[in-house]
LUMLONU-267831 format. One record per residue (C-alpha): residue in one letter; residue number from 1; y, x, z; chain. Coordinates in steps of 0.25 Angstrom, whole numbers, plus 5000, padded with zeros to 4 digits. Example, Ala and Ser with C-alpha at 12.3 -4.5 7.8 and 13.67 -1.06 7.14 Angstrom:
BEGIN
residuo:num:Y:X:Z:cadena
A:1:4982:5049:5031:A;
S:2:4996:5055:5029:A;
***
This chain:
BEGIN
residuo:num:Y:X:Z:cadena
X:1:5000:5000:5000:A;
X:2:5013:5006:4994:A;
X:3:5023:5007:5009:A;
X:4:5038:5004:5007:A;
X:5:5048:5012:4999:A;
X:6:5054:5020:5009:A;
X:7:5067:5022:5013:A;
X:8:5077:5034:5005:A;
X:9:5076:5046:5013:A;
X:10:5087:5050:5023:A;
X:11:5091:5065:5017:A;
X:12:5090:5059:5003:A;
X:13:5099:5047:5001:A;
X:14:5108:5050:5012:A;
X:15:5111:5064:5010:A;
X:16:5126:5062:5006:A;
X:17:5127:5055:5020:A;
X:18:5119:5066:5027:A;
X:19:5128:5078:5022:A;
X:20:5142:5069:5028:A;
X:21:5135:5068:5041:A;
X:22:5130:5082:5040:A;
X:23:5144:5086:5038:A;
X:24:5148:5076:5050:A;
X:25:5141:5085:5059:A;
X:26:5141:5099:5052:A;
X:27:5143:5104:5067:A;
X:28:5132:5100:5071:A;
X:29:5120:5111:5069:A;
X:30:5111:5111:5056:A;
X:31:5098:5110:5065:A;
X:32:5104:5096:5072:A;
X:33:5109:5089:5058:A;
X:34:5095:5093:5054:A;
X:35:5087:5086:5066:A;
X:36:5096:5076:5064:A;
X:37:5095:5073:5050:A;
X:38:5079:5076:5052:A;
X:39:5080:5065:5065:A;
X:40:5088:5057:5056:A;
X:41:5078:5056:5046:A;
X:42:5066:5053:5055:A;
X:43:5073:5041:5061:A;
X:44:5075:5034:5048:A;
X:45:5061:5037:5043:A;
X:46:5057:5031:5056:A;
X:47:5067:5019:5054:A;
X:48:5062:5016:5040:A;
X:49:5047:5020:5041:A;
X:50:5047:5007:5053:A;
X:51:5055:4998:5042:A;
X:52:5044:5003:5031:A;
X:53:5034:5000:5041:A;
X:54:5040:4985:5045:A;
X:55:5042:4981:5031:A;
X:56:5027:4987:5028:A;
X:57:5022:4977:5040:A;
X:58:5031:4965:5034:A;
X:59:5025:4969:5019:A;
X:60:5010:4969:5026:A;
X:61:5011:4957:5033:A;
X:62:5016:4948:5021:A;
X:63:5002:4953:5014:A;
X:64:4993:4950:5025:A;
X:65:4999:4937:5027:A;
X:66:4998:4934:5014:A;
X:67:4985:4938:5014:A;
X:68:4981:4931:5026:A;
X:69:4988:4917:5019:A;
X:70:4980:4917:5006:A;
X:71:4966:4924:5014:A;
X:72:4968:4910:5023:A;
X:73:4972:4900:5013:A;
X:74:4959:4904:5004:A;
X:75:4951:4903:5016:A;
X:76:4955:4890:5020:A;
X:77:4954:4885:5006:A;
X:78:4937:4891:5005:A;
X:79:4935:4885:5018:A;
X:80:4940:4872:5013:A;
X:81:4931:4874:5000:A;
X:82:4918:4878:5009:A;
X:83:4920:4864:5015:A;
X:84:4923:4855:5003:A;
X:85:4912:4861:4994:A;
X:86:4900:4864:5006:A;
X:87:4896:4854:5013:A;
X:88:4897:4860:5027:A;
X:89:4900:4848:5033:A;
X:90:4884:4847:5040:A;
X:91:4884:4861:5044:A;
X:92:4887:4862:5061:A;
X:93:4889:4847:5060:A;
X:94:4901:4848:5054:A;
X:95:4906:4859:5063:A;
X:96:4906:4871:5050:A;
X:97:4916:4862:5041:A;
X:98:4925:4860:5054:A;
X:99:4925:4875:5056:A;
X:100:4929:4877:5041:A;
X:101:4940:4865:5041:A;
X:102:4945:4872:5054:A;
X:103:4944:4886:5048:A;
X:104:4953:4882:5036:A;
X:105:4964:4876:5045:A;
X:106:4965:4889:5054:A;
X:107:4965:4897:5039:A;
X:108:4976:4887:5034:A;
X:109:4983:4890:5046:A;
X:110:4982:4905:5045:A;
X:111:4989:4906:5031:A;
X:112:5000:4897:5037:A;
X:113:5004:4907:5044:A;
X:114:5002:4918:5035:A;
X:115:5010:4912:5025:A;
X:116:5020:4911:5036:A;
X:117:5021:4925:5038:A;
X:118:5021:4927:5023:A;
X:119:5032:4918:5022:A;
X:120:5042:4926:5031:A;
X:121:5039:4938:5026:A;
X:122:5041:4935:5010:A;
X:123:5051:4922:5011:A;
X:124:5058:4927:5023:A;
X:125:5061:4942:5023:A;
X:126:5058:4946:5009:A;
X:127:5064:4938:5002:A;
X:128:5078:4941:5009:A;
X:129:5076:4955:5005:A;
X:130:5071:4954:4992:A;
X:131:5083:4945:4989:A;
X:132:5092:4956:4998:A;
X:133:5101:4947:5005:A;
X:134:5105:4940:4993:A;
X:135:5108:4925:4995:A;
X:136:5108:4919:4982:A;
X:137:5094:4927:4978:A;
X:138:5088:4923:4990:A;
X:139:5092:4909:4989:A;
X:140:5086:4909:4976:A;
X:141:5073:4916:4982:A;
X:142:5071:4907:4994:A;
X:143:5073:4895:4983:A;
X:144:5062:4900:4973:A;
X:145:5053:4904:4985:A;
X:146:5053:4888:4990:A;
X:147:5051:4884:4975:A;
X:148:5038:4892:4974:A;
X:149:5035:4887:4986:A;
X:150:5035:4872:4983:A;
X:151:5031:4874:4969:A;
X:152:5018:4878:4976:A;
X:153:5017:4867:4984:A;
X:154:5019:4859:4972:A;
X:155:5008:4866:4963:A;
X:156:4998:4871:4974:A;
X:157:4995:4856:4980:A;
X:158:4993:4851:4965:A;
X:159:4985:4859:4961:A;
X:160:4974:4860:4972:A;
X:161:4974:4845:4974:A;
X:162:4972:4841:4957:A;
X:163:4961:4852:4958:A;
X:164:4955:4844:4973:A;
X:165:4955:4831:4965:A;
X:166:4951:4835:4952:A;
X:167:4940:4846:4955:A;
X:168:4935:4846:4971:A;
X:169:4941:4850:4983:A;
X:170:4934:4862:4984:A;
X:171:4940:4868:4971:A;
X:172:4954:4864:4976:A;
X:173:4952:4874:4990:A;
X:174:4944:4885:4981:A;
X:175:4955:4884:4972:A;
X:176:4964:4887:4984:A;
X:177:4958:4898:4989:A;
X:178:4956:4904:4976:A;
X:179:4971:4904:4973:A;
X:180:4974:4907:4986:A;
X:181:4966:4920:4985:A;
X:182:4972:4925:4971:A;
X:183:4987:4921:4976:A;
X:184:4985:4930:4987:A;
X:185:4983:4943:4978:A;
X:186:4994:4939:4968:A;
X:187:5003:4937:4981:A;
X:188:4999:4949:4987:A;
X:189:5004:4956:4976:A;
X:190:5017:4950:4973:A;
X:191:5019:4953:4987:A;
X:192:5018:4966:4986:A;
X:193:5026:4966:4971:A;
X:194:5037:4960:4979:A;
X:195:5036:4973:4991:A;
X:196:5036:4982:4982:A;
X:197:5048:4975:4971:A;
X:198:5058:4976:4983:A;
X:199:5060:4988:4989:A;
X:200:5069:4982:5002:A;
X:201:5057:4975:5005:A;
X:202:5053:4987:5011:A;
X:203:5064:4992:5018:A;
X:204:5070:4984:5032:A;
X:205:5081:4986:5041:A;
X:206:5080:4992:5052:A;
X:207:5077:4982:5065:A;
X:208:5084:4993:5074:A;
X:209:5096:4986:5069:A;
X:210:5100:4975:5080:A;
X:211:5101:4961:5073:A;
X:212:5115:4954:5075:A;
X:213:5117:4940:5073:A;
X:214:5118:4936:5059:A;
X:215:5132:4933:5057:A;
X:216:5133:4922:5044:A;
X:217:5142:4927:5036:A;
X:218:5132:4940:5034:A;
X:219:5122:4933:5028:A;
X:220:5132:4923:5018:A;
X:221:5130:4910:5029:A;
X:222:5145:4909:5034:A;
X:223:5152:4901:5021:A;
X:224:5166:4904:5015:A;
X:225:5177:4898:5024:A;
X:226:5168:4893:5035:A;
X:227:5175:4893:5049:A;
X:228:5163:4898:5057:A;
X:229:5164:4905:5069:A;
X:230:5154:4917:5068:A;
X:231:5153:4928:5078:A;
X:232:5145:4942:5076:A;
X:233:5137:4942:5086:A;
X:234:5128:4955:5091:A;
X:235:5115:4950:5096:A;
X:236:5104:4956:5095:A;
X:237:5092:4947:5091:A;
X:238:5079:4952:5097:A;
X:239:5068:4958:5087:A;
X:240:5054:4959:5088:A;
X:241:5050:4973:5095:A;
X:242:5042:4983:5089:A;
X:243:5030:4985:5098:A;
X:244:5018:4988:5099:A;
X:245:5008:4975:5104:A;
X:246:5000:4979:5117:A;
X:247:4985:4980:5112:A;
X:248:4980:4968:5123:A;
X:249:4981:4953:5119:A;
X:250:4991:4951:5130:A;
X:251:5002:4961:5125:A;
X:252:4999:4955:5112:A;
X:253:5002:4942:5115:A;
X:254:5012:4948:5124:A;
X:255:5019:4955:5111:A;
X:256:5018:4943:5103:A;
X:257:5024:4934:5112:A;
X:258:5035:4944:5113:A;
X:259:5037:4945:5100:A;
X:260:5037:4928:5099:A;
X:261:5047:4927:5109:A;
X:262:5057:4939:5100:A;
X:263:5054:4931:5088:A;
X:264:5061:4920:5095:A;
X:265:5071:4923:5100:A;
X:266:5076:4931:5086:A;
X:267:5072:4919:5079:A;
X:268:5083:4911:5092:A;
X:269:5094:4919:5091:A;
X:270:5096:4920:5076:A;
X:271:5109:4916:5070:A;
X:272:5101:4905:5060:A;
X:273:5092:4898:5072:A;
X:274:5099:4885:5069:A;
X:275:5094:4886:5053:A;
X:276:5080:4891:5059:A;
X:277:5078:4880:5067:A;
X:278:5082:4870:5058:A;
X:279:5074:4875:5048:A;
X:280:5062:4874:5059:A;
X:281:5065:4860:5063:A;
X:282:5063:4856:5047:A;
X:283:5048:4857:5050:A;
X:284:5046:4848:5061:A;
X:285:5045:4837:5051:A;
X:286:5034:4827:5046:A;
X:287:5044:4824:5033:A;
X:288:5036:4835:5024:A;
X:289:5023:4835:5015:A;
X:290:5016:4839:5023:A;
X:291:5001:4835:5029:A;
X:292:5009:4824:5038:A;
X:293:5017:4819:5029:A;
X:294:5005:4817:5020:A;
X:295:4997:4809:5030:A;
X:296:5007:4799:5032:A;
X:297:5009:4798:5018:A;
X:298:4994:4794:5016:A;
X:299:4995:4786:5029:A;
X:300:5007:4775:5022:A;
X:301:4997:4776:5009:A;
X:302:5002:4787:5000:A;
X:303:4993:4793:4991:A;
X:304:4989:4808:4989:A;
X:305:4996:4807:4975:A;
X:306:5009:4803:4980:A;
X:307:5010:4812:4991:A;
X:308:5009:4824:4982:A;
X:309:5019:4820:4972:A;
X:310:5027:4819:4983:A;
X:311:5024:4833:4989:A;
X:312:5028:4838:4976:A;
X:313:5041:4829:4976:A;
X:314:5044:4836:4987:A;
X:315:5041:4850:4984:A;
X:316:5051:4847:4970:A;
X:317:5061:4844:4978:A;
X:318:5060:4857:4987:A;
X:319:5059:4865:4975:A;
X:320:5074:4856:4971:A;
X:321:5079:4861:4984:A;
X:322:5076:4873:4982:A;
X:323:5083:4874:4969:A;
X:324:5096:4867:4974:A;
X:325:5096:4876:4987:A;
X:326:5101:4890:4980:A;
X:327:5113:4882:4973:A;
X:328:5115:4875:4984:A;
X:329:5116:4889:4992:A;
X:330:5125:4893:4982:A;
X:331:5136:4881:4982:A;
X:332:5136:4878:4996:A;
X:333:5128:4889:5005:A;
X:334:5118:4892:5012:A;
X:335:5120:4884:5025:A;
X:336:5127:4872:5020:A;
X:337:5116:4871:5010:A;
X:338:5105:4870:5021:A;
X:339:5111:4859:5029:A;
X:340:5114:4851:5017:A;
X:341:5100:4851:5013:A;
X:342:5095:4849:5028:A;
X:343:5104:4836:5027:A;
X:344:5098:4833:5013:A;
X:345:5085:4835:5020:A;
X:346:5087:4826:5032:A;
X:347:5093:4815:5023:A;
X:348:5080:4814:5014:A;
X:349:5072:4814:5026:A;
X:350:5081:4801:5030:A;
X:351:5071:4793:5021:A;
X:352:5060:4796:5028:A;
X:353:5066:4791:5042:A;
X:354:5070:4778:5033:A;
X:355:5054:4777:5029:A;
X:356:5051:4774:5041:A;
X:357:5057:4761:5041:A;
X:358:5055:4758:5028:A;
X:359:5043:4748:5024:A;
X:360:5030:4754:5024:A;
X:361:5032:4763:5036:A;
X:362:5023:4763:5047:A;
X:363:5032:4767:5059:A;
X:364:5028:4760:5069:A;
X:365:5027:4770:5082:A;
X:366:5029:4759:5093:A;
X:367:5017:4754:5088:A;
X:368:5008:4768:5086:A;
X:369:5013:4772:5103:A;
X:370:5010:4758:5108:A;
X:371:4996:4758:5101:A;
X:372:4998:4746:5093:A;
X:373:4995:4742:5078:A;
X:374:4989:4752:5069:A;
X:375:4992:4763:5060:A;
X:376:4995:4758:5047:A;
X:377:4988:4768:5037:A;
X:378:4987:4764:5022:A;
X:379:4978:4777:5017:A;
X:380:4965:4775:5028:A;
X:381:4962:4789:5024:A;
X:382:4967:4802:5016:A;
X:383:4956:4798:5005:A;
X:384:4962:4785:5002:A;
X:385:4974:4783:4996:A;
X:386:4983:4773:4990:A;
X:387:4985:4773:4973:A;
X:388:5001:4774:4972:A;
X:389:4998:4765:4959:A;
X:390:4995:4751:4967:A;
X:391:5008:4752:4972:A;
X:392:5018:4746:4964:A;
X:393:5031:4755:4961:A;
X:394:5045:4752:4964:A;
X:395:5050:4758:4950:A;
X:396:5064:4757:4957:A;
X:397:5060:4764:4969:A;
X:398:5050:4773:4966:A;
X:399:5044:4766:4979:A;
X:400:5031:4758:4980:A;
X:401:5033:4744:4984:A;
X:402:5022:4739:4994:A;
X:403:5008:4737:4990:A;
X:404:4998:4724:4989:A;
X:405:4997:4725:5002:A;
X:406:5011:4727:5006:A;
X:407:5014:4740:5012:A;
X:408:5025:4747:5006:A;
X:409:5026:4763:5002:A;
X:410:5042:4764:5005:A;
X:411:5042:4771:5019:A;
X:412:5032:4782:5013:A;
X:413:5039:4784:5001:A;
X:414:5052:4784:5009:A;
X:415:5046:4795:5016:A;
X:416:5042:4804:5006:A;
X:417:5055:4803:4997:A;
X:418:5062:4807:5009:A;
X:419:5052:4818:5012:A;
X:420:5054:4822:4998:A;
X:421:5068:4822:4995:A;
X:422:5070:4831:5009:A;
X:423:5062:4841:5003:A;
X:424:5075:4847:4994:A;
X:425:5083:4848:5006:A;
X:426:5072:4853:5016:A;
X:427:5069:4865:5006:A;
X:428:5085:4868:5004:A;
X:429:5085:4869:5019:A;
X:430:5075:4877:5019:A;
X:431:5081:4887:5011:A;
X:432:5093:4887:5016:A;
X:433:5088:4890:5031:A;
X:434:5079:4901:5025:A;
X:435:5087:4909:5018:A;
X:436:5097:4906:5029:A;
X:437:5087:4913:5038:A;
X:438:5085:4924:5027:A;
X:439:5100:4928:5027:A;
X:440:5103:4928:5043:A;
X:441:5090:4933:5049:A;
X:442:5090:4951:5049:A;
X:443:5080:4955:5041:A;
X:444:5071:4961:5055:A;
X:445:5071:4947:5060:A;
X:446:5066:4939:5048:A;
X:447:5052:4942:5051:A;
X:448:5053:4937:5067:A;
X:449:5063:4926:5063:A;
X:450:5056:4920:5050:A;
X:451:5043:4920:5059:A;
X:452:5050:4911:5070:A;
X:453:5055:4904:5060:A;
X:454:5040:4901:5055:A;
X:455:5035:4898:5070:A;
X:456:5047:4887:5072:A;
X:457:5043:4880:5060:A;
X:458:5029:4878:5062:A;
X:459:5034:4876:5078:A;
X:460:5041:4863:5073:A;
X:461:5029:4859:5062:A;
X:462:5019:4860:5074:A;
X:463:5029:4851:5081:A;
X:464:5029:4842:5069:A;
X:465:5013:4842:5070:A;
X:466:5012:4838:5085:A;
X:467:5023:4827:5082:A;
X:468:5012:4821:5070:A;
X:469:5001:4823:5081:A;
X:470:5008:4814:5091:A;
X:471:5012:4805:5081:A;
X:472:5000:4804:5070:A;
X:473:5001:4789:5066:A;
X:474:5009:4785:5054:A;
X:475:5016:4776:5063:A;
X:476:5024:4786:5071:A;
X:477:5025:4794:5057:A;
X:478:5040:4789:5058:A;
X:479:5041:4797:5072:A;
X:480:5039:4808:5064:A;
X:481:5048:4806:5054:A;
X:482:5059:4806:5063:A;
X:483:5055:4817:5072:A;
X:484:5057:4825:5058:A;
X:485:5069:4819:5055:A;
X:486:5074:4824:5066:A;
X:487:5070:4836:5067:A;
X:488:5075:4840:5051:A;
X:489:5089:4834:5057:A;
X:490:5089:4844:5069:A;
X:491:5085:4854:5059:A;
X:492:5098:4851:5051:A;
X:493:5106:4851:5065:A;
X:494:5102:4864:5069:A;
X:495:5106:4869:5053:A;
X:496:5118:4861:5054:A;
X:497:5122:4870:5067:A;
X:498:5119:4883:5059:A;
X:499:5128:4878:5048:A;
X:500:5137:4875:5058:A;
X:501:5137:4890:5063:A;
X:502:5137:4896:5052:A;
X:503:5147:4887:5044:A;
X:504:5157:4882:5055:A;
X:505:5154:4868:5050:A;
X:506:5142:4859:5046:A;
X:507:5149:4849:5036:A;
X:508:5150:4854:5021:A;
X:509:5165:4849:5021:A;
X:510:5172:4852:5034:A;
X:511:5184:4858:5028:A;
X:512:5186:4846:5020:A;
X:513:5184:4836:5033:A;
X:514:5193:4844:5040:A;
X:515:5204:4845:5030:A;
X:516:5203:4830:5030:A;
X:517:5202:4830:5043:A;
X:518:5213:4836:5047:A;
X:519:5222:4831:5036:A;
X:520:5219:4817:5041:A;
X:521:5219:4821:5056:A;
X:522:5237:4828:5052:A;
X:523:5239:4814:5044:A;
X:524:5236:4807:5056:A;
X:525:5246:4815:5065:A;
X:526:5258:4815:5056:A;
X:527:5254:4800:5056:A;
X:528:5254:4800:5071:A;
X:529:5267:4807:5072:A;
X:530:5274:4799:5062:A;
***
């Protein structure tokens, strides 16, 4: 393995520097200016050979990551194929396929959380330096990396499920692991294309260097004219210490529980914690296509059809968002454009608190605590579903109007417009907070900081999970609505106090209000004094 470039040698590409500090100190004897210049030397050999060595150890672990995703995914998917092509049902009474079900969840779970670490590696630190620091280009980068990324959750779910239904099952999962196997090597080797391509990828500041707070003007946040009030200040966020782990379990735990407690506290006292934690907040929400979401959509009688068109609806108009979002950088910035698309998002999201009142909706949690009536389900199973054609259409509406037997579609397809719809503003937001993040976090920190970033998100999906256990039944799904609701509206609170912070102002136009303001406010005193 080819190490990183290293660093121009000292005597070399600083040598017309050397001879004026030489001449500085021509006093001083030849034998001192020597064992300086020779201690001199060392010191920055040390200094660069540790930020070789880090940068090596970042580089290392976004190829075992990588490796251990695609190792896991495959896995999963043969263990998946062993059940649906071998009857192994008989075998232990059952117990061997429960292992192998069990086996492929643990598997699944395990690339998650590579492809997290992969993740922040490539999208959250490479990219800024490959970009190097310019805003426009890394706009445009963060952009095409969403596209991509929706594009394959467009292309990838079709694909498997029109070979599931029109081969076997068991082709869909071996196909799956098949391509899952051959990506890897074509990843692994863009990977280190990439590495190789751009030579500051390999070079890192110093973390001797104390981190100061970000101030917003010197990452491009503070807009022209705005009457903020920012102060410089010179504290010294806390970074993760370079020691060595104790060799027993406990100093292990010891250290890793140190190093948790650091992470968080960098991750609390950084100048864009309100934009963090919104962005956090957007994932405790049921109001996404997500495994959820589907299962009430079967519940009101949706069938499998519908829903994927409208996973792909919703996937277009993330890849809408995230061509609008560069321009919209461009016009109006970078903070202004993230609340605007928060407040898109919250007001398409409106229509699914609507949905719930709306005919066809079976909200009804008095009736689910007091342990009266019954749950309403019009799909008896995931099996079974209901054709979209025995409906009649609304050619006006685009909504079904009830069936024969008089349940009507409107709250379900309220729902899902407004869960599509939002999916322009959620992805804009999303952008916007990420590069926010990008530009303000020191380069040492975006490894500890992106990280808790990672364990906040799925903190606030885990709450979202243990919310759908306490409340399972598609009666007390409108609970749920709201409780996500909510919490996308904190999410733009807490934005809307970073924008305050860093703007001076929240509305996008103060200057005109107060000119009115205040021409209205004199014209009342001359009238007064008249």
């Amino acid at each position: 393995m080819r190490l990183p470039p290293r660093s121009p040698d000292f005597s070399s590409s600083n040598f017309f520097l050397w001879e004026i500090f030489k001449s500085r100190f021509s006093k001083t004897k030849p034998r001192d200016i020597h064992e300086l210049k020779e201690g001199i030397r060392n010191a920055s050999g040390l200094v660069s050979d540790e930020m070789r060595l880090k940068t090596l150890l970042e580089y290392c672990a976004a190829r075992t990551t990588l490796t251990i995703t695609n190792g896991a995914v495959a896995l999963s998917a043969a263990c998946l194929f062993i059940i649906q092509h071998w009857a192994i049902s008989q075998i232990w009474n059952g117990t061997l396929r429960m292992l192998i079900i069990v086996l492929a969840f643990l598997l699944s779970t395990v690339s998650v959380l590579a492809q997290t670490g992969t993740k922040i590696v490539l999208t959250k630190d490479w990219v800024v330096v490959m970009c190097n620091n310019e805003r426009d280009k890394l706009a445009d980068m963060n952009a095409w990396l969403l596209r991509i990324n929706l594009a394959a959750r467009i292309l990838s779910p079709l694909i498997a499920g029109l070979l599931m239904r029109l081969v076997s099952v068991s082709a869909g999962c071996l196909l799956i692991a098949v391509w899952t196997l051959c990506s890897w090597g074509v990843e692994f080797w863009l990977l280190n294309v990439v590495y190789r391509s751009v030579p500051a990828l390999a070079v890192k500041k110093s973390t001797d260097i104390a981190l100061e707070t970000v101030h917003p003007s010197s990452v491009g946040l503070l807009e022209p004219g705005s009457t903020a009030k920012l102060e410089h200040t010179t504290e010294v966020l806390p970074r993760v210490a370079n020691t060595v782990p104790d060799k027993n379990c406990c100093g292990k735990f010891g250290s890793v529980l140190t190093a948790t407690i650091v992470g968080w506290r960098s991750y609390y006292r950084q100048p864009v914690l309100p934009a963090a934690l919104s962005l956090a907040l957007l994932y405790l929400t049921v109001l996404d296509f997500h495994g959820i979401t589907t299962g009430y959509a079967f519940s009101q009688g949706l069938p499998a059809d519908v829903l994927a068109i409208a996973r792909g609806v919703g996937a277009l108009m993330g890849i809408i968002g995230s061509v609008i979002y560069p321009f919209s950088r461009s016009k109006i910035g970078l903070v202004r454009t993230g609340l605007i698309s928060l407040f898109l998002e919250l007001l398409c999201l409106a229509l699914c608190i609507l949905s719930i009142w709306l005919p066809g909706s079976h909200f009804d949690p008095i009736g689910y605590f007091s342990g009266s009536g019954s749950t309403p389900i019009i799909n008896q199973s995931l099996n079974t579903t209901v054709d979209i054609l025995e409906n009649s259409i609304n050619l006006d509406t685009g909504i079904p109007e009830a069936n024969h037997s008089g349940y009507s579609y409107c709250s379900i397809w309220t729902f899902l417009l407004g869960v599509i719809l939002a999916r322009c503003g959620l992805y804009m937001a999303d952008l916007s907070i990420t590069q926010i993040m990008q530009e303000s976090i020191a380069e040492h920190e975006r490894g500890v900081v992106n990280g808790v970033q990672s364990s906040a998100n799925r903190l606030l999906s885990m709450i979202k999970d243990l919310l759908v256990i306490v409340l399972p039944d598609p009666r007390t799904f409108g609970l749920l609505i709201i409780i996500s609701w909510l919490s996308i509206l904190s999410g733009f609170l807490s934005y809307s106090v970073y924008s305050r912070r860093i703007r001076g102002h929240i509305l996008p136009f103060h200057r005109q209000f107060s000119t009115i303001f205040l021409r209205n406010a004199s014209s009342d005193e001359h009238d007064n004094i008249d």
